[in-house]
MIMITOR-904888 format. One record per residue: residue in one letter; x, y, z of N, C-alpha, C, CB in turn. Coordinates in pm, 1 decimal. Glycine has a CB too. Example, Ala and Ser with C-alpha at 12.3 -4.5 7.8 and 13.67 -1.06 7.14 Angstrom:
2
<'a',<1319.0,-569.0,780.0>,<1230.0,-450.0,780.0>,<1320.0,-330.0,780.0>,<1130.8,-447.3,904.6>>
<'s',<1285.0,-225.0,708.0>,<1367.0,-106.0,714.0>,<1290.0,3.0,787.0>,<1408.4,-59.8,572.5>>
//
This chain:
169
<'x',<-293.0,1847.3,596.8>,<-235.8,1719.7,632.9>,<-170.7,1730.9,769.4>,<-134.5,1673.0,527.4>>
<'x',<-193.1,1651.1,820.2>,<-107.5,1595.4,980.5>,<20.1,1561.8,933.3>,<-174.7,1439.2,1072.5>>
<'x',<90.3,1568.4,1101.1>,<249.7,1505.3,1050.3>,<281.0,1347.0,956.9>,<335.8,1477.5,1207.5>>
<'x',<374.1,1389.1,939.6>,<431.2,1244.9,816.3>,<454.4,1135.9,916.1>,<613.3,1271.7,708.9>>
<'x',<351.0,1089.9,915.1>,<385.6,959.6,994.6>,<357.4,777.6,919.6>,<279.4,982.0,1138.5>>
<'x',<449.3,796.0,786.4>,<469.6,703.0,719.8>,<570.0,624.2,801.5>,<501.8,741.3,592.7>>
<'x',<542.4,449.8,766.7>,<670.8,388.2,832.4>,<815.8,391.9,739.4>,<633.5,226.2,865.1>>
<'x',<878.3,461.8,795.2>,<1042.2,492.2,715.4>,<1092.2,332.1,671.2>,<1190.5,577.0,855.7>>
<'x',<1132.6,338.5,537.2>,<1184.5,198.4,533.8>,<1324.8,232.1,553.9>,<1153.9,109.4,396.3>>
<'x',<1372.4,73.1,583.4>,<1513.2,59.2,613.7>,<1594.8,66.1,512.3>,<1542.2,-50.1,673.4>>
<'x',<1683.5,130.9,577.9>,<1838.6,170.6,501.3>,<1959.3,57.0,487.9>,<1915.3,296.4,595.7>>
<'x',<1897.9,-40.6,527.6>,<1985.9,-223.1,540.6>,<1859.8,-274.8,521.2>,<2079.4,-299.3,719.1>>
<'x',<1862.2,-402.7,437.5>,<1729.5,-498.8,495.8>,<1734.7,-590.8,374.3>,<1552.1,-411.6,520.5>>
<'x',<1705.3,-711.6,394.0>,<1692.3,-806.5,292.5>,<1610.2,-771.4,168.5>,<1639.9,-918.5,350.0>>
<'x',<1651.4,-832.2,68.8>,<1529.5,-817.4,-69.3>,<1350.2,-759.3,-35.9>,<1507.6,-1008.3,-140.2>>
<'x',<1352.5,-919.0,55.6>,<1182.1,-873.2,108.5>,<1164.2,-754.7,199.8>,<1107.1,-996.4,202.2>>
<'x',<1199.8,-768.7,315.6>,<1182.0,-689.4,393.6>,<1184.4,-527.3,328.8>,<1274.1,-726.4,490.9>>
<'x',<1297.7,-484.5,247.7>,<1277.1,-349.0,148.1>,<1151.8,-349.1,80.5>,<1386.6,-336.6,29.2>>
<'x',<1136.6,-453.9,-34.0>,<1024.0,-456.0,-73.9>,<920.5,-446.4,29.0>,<1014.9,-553.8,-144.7>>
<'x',<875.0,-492.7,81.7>,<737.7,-471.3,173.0>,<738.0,-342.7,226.4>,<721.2,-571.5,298.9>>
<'x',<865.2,-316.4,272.0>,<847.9,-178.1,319.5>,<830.7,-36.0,246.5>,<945.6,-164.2,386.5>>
<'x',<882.9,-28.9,129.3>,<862.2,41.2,57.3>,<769.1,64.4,-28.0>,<926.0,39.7,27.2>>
<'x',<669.2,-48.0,-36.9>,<576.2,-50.1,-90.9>,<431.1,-45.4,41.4>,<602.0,-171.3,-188.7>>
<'x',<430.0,-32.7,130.3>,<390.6,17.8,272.3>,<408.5,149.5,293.3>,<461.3,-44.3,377.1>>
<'x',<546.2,229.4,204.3>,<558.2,366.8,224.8>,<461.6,420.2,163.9>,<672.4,423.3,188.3>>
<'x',<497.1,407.2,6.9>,<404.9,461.6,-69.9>,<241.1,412.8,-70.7>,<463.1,446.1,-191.2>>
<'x',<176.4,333.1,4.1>,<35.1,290.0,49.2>,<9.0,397.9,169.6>,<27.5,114.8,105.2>>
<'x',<103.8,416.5,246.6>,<79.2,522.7,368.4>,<85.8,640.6,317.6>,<176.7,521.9,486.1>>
<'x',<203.0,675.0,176.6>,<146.6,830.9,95.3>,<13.7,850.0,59.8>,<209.7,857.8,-46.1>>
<'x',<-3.2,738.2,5.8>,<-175.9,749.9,-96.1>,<-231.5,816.3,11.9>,<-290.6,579.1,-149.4>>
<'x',<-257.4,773.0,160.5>,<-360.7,786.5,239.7>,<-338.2,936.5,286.4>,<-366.0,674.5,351.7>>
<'x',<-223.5,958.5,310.8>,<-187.7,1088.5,350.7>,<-196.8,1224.9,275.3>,<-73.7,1075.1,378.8>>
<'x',<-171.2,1204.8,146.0>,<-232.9,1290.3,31.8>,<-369.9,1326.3,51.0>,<-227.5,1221.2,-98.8>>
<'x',<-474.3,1211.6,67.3>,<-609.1,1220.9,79.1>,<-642.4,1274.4,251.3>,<-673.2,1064.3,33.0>>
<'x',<-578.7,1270.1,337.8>,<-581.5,1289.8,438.8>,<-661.5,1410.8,505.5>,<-476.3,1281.6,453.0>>
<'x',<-828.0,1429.5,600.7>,<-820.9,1573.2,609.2>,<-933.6,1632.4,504.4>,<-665.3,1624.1,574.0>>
<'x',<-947.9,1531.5,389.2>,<-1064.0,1575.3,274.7>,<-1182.8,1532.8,270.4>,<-1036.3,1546.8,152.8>>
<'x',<-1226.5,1622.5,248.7>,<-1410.9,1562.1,218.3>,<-1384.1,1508.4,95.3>,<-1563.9,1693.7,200.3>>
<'x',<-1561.5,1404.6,89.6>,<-1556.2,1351.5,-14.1>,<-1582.6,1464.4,-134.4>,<-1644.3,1240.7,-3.3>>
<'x',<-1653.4,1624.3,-112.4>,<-1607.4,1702.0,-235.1>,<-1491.8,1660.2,-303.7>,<-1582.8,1833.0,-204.1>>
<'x',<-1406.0,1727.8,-168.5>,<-1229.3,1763.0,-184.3>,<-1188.7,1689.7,-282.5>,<-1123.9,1725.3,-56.3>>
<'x',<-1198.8,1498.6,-214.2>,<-1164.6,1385.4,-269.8>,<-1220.5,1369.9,-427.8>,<-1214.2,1279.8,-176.0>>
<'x',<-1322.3,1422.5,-448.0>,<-1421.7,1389.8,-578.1>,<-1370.2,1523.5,-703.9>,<-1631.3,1411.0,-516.4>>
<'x',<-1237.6,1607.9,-646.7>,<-1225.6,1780.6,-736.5>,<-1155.3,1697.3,-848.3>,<-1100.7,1952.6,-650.5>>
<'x',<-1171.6,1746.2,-976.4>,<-1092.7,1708.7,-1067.6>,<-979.0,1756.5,-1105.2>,<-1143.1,1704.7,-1145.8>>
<'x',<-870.8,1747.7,-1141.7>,<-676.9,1831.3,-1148.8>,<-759.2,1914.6,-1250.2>,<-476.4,1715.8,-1232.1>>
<'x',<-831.1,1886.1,-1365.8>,<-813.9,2003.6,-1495.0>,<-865.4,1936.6,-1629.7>,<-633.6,2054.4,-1524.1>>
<'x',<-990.4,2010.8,-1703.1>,<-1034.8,1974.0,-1811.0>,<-908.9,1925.5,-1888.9>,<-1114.3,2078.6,-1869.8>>
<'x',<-930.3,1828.9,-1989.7>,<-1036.9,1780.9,-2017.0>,<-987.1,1643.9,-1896.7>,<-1068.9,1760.7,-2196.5>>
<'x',<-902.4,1598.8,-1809.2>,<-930.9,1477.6,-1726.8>,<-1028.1,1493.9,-1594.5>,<-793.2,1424.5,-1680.1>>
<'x',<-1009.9,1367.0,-1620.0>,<-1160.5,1295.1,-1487.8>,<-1055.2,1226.7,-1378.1>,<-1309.8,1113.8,-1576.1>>
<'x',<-925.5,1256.3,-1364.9>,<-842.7,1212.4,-1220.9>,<-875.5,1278.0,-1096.2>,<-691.0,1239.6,-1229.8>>
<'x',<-889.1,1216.6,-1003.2>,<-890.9,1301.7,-910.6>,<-850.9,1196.8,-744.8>,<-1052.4,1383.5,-928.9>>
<'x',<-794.5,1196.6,-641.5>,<-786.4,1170.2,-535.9>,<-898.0,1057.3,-536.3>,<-791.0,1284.8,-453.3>>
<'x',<-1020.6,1043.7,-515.4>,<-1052.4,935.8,-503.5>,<-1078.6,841.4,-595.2>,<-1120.5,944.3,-448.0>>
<'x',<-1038.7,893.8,-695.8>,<-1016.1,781.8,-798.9>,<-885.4,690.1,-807.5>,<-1024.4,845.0,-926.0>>
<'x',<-853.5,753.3,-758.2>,<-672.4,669.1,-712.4>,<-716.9,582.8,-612.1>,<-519.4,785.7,-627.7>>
<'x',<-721.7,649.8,-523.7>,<-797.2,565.7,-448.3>,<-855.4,380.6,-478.9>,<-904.9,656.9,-441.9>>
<'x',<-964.5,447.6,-524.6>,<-1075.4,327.2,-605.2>,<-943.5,257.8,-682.2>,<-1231.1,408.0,-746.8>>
<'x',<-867.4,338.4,-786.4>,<-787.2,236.3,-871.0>,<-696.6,169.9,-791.4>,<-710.4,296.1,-985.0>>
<'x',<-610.3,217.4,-703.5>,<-530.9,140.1,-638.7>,<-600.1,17.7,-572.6>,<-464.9,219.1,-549.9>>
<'x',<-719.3,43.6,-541.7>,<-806.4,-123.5,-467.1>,<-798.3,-174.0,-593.9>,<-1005.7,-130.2,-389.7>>
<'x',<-858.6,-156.1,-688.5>,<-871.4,-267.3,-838.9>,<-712.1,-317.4,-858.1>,<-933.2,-162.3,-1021.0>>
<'x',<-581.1,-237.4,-835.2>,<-473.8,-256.2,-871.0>,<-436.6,-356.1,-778.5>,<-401.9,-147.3,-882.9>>
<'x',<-460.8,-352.7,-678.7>,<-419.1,-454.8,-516.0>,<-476.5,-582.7,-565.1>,<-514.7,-401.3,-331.8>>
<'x',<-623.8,-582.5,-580.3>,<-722.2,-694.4,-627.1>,<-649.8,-795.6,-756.0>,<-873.7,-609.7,-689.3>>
<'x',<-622.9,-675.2,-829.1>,<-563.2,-738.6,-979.7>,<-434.3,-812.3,-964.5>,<-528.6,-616.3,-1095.3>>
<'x',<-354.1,-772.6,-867.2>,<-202.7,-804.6,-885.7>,<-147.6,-901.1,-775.8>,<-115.5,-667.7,-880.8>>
<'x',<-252.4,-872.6,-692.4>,<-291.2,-1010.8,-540.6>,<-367.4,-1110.4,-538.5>,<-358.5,-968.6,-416.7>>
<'x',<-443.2,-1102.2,-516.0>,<-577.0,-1163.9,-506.2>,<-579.2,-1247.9,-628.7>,<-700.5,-1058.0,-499.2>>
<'x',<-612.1,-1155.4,-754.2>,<-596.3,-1269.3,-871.5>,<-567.5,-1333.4,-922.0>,<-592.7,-1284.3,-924.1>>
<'x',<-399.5,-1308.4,-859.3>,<-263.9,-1362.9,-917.5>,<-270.4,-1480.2,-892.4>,<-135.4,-1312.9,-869.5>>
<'x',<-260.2,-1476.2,-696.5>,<-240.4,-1569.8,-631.5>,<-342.8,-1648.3,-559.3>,<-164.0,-1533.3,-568.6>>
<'x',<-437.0,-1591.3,-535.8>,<-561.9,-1701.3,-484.8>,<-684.3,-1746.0,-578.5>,<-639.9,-1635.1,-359.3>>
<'x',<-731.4,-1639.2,-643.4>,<-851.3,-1633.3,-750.8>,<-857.0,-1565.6,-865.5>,<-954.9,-1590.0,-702.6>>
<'x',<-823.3,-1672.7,-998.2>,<-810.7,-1574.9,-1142.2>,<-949.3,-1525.6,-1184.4>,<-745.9,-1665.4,-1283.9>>
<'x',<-1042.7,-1558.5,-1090.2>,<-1171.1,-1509.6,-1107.0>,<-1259.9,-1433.3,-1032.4>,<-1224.8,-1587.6,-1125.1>>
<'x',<-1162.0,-1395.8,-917.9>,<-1254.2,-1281.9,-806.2>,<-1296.9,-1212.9,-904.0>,<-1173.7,-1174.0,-681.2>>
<'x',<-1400.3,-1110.2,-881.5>,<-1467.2,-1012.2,-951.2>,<-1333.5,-846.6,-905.1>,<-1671.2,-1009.7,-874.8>>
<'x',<-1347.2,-761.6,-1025.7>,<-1308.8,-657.7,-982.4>,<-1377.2,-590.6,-862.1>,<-1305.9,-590.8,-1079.3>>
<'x',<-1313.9,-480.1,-832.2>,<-1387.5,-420.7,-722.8>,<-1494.9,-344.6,-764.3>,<-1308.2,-342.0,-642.9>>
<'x',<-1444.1,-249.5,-866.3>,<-1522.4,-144.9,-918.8>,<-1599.4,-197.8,-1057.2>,<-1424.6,-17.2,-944.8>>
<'x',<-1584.0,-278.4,-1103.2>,<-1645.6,-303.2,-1261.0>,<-1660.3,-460.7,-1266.9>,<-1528.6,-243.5,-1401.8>>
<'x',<-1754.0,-473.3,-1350.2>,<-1785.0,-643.2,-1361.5>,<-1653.3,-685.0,-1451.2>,<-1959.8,-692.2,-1457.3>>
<'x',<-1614.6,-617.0,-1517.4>,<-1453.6,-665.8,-1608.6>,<-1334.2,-604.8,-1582.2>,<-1451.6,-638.2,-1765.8>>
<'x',<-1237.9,-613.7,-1596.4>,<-1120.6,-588.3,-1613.8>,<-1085.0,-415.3,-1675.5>,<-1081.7,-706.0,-1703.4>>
<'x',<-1101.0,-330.7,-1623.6>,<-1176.6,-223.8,-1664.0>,<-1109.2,-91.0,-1517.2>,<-1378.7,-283.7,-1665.9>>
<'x',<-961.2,-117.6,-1558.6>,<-923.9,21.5,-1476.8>,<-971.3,127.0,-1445.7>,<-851.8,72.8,-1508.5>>
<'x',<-983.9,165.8,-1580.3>,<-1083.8,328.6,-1601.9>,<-1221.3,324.6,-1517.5>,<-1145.7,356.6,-1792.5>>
<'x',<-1286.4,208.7,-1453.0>,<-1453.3,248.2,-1423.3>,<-1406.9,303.2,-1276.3>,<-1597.5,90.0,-1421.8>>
<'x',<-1269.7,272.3,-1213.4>,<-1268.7,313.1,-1076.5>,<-1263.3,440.6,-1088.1>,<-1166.6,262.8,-991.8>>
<'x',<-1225.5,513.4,-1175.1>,<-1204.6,664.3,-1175.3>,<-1312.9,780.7,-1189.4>,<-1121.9,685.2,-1277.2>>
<'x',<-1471.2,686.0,-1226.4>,<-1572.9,707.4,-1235.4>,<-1643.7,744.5,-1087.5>,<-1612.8,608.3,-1307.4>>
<'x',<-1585.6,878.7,-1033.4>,<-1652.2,914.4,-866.7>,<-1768.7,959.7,-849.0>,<-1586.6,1016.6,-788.2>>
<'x',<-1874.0,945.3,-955.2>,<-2013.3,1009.1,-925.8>,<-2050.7,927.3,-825.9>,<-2123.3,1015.0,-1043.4>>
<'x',<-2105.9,1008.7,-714.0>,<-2161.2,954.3,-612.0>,<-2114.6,848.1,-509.4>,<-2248.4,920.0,-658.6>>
<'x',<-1978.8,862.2,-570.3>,<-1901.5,757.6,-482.2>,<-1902.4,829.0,-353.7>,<-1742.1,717.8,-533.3>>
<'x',<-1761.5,792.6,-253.2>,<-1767.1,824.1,-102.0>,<-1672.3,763.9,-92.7>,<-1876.4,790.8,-5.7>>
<'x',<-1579.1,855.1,-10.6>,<-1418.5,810.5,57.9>,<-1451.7,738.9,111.7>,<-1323.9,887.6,143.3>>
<'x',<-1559.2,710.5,233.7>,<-1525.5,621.6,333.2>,<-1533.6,424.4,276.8>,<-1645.5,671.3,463.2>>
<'x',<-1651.9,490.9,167.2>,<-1645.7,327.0,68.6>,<-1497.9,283.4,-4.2>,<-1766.5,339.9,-87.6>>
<'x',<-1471.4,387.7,-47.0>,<-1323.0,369.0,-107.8>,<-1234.4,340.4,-41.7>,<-1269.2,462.3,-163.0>>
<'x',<-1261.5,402.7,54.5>,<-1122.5,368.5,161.2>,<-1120.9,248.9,205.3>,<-1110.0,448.4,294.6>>
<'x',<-1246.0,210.3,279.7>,<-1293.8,66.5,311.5>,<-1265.3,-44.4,198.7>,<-1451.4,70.9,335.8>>
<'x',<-1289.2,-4.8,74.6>,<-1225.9,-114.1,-19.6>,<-1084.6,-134.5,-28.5>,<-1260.9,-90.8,-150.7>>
<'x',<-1007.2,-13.0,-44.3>,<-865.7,-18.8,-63.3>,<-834.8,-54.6,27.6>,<-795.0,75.7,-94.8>>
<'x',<-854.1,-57.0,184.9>,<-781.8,-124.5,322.9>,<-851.8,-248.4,263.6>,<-825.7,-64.6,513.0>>
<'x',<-938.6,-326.9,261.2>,<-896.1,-452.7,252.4>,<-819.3,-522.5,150.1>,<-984.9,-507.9,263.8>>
<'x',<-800.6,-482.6,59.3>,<-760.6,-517.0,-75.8>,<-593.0,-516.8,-2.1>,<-813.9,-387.5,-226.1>>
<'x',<-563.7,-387.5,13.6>,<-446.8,-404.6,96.8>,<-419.2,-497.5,209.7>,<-429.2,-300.7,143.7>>
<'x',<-458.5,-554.2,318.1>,<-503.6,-638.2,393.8>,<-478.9,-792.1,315.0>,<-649.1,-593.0,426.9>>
<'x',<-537.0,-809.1,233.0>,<-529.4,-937.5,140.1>,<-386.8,-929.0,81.0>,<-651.1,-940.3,12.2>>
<'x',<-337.3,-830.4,51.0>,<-199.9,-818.9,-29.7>,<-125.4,-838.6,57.1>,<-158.7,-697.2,-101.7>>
<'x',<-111.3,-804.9,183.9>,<-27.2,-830.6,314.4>,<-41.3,-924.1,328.4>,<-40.9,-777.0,429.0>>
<'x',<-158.1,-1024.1,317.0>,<-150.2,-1164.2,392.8>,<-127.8,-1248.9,274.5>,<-291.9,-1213.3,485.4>>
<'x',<-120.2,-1241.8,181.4>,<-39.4,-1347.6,32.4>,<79.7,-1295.6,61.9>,<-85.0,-1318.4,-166.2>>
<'x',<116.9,-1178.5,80.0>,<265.1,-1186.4,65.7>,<353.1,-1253.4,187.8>,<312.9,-1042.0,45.3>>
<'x',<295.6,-1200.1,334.7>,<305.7,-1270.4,474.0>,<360.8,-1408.0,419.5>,<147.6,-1283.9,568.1>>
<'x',<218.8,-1459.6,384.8>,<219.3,-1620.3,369.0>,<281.8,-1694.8,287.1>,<116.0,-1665.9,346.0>>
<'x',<364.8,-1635.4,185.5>,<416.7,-1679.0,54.4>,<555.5,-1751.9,157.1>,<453.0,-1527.2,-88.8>>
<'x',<608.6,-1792.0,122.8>,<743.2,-1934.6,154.8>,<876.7,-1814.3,101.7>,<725.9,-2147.0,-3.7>>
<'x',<830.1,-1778.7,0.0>,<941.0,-1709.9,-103.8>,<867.4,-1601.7,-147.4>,<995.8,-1802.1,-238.8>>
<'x',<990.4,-1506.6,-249.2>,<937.3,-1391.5,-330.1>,<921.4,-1471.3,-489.5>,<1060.2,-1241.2,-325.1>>
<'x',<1034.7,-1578.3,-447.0>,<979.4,-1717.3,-611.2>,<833.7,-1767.5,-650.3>,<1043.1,-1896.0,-581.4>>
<'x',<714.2,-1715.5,-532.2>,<581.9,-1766.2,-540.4>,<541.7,-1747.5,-698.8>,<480.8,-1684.9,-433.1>>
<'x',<495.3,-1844.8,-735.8>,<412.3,-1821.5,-880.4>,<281.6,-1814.4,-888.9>,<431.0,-1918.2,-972.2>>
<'x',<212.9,-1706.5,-960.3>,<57.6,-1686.3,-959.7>,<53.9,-1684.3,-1102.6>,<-11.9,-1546.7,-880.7>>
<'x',<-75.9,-1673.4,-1158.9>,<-92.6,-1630.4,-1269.1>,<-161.7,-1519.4,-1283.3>,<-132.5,-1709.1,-1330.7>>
<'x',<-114.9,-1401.8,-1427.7>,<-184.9,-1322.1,-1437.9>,<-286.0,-1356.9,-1564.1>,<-109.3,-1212.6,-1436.5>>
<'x',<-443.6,-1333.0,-1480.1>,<-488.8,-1360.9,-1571.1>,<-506.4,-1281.9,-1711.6>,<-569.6,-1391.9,-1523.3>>
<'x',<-496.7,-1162.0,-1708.9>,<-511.1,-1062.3,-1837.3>,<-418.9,-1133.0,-1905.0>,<-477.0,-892.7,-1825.9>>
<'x',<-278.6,-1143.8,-1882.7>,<-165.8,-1205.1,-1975.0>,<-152.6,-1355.6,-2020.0>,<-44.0,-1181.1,-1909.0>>
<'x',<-247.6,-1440.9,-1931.6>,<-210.7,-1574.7,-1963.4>,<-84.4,-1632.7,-1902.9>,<-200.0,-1583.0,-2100.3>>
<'x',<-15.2,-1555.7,-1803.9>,<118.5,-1566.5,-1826.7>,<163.5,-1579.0,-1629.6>,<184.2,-1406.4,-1939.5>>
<'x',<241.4,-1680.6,-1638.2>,<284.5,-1656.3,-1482.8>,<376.4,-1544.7,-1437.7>,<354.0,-1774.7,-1433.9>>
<'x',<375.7,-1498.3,-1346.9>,<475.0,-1421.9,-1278.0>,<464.0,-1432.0,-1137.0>,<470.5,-1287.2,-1314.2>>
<'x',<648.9,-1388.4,-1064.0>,<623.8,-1471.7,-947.1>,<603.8,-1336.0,-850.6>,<759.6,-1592.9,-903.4>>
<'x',<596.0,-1327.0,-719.3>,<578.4,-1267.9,-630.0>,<648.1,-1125.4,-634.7>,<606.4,-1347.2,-538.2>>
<'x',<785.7,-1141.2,-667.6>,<871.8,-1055.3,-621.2>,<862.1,-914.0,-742.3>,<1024.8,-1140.9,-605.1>>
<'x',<785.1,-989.0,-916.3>,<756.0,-886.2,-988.3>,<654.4,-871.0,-929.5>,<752.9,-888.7,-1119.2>>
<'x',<508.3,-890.4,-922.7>,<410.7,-848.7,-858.9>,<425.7,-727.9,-714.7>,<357.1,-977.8,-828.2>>
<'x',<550.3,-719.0,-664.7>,<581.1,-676.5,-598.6>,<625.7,-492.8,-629.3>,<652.7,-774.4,-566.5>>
<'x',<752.8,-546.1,-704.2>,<777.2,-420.4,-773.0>,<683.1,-367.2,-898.1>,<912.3,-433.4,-821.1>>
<'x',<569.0,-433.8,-949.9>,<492.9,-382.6,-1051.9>,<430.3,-292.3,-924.2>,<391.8,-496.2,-1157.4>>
<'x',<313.7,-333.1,-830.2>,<285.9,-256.1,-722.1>,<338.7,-136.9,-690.1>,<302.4,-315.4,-634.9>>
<'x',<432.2,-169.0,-632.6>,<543.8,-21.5,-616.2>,<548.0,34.4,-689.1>,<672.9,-15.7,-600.1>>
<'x',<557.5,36.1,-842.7>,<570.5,119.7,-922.3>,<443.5,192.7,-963.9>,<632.8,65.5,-1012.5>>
<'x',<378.2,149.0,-936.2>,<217.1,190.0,-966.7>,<175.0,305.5,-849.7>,<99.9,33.6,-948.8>>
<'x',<230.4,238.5,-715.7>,<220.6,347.9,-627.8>,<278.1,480.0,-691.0>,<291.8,312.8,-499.4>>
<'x',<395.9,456.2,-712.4>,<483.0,556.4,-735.5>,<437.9,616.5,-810.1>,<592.3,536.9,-765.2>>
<'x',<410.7,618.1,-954.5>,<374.2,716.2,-1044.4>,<211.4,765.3,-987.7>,<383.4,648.0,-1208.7>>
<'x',<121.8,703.0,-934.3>,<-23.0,770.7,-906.4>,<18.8,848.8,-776.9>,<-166.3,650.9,-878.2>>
<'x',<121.3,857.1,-683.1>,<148.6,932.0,-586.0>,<224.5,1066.1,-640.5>,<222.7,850.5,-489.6>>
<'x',<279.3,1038.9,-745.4>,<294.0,1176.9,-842.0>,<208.7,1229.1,-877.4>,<347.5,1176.0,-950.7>>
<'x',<126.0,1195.4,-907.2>,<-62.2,1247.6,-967.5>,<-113.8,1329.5,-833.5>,<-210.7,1067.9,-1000.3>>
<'x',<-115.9,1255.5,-724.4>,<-183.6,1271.1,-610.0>,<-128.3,1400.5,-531.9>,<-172.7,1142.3,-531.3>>
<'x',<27.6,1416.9,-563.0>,<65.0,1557.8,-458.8>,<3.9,1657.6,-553.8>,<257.8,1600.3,-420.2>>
<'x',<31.6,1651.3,-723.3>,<-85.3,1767.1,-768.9>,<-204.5,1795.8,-754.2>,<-104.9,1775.7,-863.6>>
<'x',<-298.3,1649.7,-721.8>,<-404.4,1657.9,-717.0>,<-471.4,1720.8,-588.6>,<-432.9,1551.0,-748.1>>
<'x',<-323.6,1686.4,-464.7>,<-389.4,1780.3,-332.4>,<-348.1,1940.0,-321.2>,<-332.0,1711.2,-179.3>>
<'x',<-242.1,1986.7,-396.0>,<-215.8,2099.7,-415.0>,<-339.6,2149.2,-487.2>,<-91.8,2112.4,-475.8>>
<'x',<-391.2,2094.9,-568.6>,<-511.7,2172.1,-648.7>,<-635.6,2223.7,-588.2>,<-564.5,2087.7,-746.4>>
<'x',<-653.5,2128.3,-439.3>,<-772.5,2125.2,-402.0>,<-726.7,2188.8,-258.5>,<-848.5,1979.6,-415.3>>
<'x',<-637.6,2183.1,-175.6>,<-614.3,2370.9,-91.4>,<-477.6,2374.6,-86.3>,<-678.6,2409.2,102.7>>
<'x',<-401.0,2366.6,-175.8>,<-236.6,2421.5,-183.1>,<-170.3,2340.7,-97.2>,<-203.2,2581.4,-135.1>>
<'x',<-178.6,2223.2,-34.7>,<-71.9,2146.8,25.2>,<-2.1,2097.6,-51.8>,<-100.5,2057.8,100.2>>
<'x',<135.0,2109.1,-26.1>,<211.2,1996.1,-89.2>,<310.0,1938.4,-6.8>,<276.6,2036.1,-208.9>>
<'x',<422.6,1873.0,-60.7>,<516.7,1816.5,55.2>,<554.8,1660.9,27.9>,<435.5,1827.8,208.6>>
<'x',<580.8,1620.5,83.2>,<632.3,1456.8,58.3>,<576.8,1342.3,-20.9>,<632.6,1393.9,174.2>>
//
């Protein structure tokens, strides 16, 4: 890995402005974990009997962006990225996949999540989720995100230690 050149969030800052930023941190970890790897590298598995590995995070975090953006708030019917249904687990499926496809999906997915949130008036925005039937407004969609980063960026420093001993932030 290259130097840490995540954007530091602020140590003062309104509701939003933290939120966005911190959830920008951990989107700039994902990438940096993977940083530097072939698609082998990206494709090694942590350890029988799981099928996790770096670019499956990857892939899931685009389905997770798609699911919790996009669907919420513009289309309860975009298609997933990776699977014709609702179907977390198929992103984790890397046969024959390729970082640079993955990557290319997850930057836009991200891209779209930046510009609903940009554009939202408020963090009060209401979308619907469609799995739940159920509205929720911006600002959970926000921290559900973040939190999702968070625990698969725990996955991810093991998963790059496994594949040539880096670890670190």
């Amino acid at each position: 890995m290259t130097a840490d050149s995540r954007p530091e969030p602020p140590h003062f800052g309104d509701e939003r402005a933290t939120l966005r930023a911190f959830l920008d941190y951990q989107r700039a970890t994902l990438a940096m974990k993977c940083e530097g790897l072939t698609d082998e590298e990206l494709r090694q598995r942590s350890m029988p009997p799981s099928t996790l590995t770096l670019l499956g995070l990857v892939r899931h975090l685009a389905e997770v962006e798609r699911a919790w953006f996009r669907r919420v708030f513009e289309d309860n019917d975009a298609p997933m990225v990776w699977s014709p249904t609702i179907d977390f687990q198929a992103a984790y499926d890397v046969s024959g996949a390729s970082g640079a496809e993955a990557f290319a999906a997850w930057e836009a997915e991200v891209e779209t999540s930046r510009r609903i949130e940009r554009e939202a008036e408020s963090l009060d925005l209401v979308g619907l989720q469609p799995r739940w039937g159920e509205e929720v407004s911006l600002r959970m969609v926000l921290v559900h995100v973040l939190l999702e980063y968070g625990r698969h960026n725990g996955h991810a420093d093991f998963l790059r230690e496994g594949v040539d001993g880096v670890v670190g932030a």
